[in-house]
N, C-alpha and C positions, 0 to 999 in steps of 0.2 A: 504494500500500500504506500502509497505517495502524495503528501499535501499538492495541492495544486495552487489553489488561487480563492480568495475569498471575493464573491459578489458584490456591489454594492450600489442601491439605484440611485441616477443623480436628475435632477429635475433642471437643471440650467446646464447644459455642458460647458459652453465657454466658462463660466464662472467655478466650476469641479477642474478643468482643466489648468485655471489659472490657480487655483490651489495645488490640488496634487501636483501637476507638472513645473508651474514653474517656478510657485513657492516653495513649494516642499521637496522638489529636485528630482522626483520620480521620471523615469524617460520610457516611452511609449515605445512597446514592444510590437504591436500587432493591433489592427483593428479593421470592426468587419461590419457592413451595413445590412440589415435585410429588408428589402423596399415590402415583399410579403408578410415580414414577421411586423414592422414600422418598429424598429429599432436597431442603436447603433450598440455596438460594442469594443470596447478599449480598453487594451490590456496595456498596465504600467508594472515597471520593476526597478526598484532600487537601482541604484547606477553600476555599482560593485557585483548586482545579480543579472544583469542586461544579458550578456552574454552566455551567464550557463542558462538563463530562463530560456533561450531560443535551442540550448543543446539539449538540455537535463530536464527543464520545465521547470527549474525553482519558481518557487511562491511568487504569486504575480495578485497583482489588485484588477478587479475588471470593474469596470467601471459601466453599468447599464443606463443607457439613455432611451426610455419610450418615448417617441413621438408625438403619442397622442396622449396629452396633459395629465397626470395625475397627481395626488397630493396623498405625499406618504410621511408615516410617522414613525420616528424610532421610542424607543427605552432605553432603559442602561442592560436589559437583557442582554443585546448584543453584547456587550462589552468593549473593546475598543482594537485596532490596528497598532502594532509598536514597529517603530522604524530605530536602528542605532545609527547617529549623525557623530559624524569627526568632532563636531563642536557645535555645544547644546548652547551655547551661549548664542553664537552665532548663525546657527537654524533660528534660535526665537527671535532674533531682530529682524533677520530677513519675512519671518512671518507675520512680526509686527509692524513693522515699513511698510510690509502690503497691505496691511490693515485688517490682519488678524488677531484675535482677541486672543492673548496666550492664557487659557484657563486654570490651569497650574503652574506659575513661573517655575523655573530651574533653581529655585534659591538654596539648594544642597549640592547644586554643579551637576548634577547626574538627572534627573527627570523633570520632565515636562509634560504637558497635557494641552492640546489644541481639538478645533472641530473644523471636520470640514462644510463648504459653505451648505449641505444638507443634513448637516448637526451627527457627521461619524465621530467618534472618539478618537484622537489618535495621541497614542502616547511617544515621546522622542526619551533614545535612553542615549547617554553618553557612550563615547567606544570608551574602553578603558578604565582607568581610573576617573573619577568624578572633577572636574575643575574646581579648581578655587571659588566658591561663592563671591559674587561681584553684584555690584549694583547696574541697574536699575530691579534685577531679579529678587533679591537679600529682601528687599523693603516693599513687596511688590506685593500685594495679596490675592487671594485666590477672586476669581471672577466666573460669576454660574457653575456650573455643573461638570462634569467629564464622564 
């Protein structure tokens, strides 16, 4: 048995893509329309998985776009997506510059907690060892939910 990819439907694609892909640095592996089925699909994979995802199939995020309008609703059921970034300091500016809300700052240098813009969970964990605690994270407090 083999993980493959976790689903996840998105109601705006420009605005999923401009998260995931260009905030959050995930780069698009494959994608496939069905004019029959009226949906698109988009497979993303960490930058460091790009390459074995296309040999091996590691864990990819797909991203579903129905065409014809729905209004969907999550919980914390699901739970959340964790990606490890080089540096969690600088994953959360880049997603707060684009004007993401960071729902759990990094203020122990090691995790974070963001959503994307159809309220997924996603948690960012340090590689490594945990960074120095630094501000504007240290003093920062929690915002809504993860």
């Amino acid at each position: 048995m083999r993980y493959l990819h976790t689903m996840v439907r998105v109601s705006d694609l420009d605005a999923s893509l401009r998260f995931w892909r260009d905030l959050l640095g995930l780069v698009e592996t494959r994608r496939m329309e069905s004019e029959q089925g009226r949906f698109t699909l988009i497979y993303l994979a960490a930058p460091q998985d790009r390459d074995r995802a296309e040999a091996e199939q590691s864990p990819e995020l797909e991203l579903t776009y129905n065409w014809d309008p729905e209004t969907y609703t999550g919980g914390r059921n699901f739970g959340h997506l964790a990606y490890r970034v080089d540096d969690i300091h600088a994953a959360c500016r880049r997603l707060m510059d684009g004007g993401v809300t960071i729902n759990r700052p990094p203020r122990d240098g090691r995790m974070a907690f963001v959503r994307s813009p159809d309220g997924i969970s996603v948690e960012l964990l340090q590689d490594g060892q945990a960074l120095v605690p630094a501000e504007p994270w240290t003093s920062m407090p929690n915002t809504g939910a993860w």
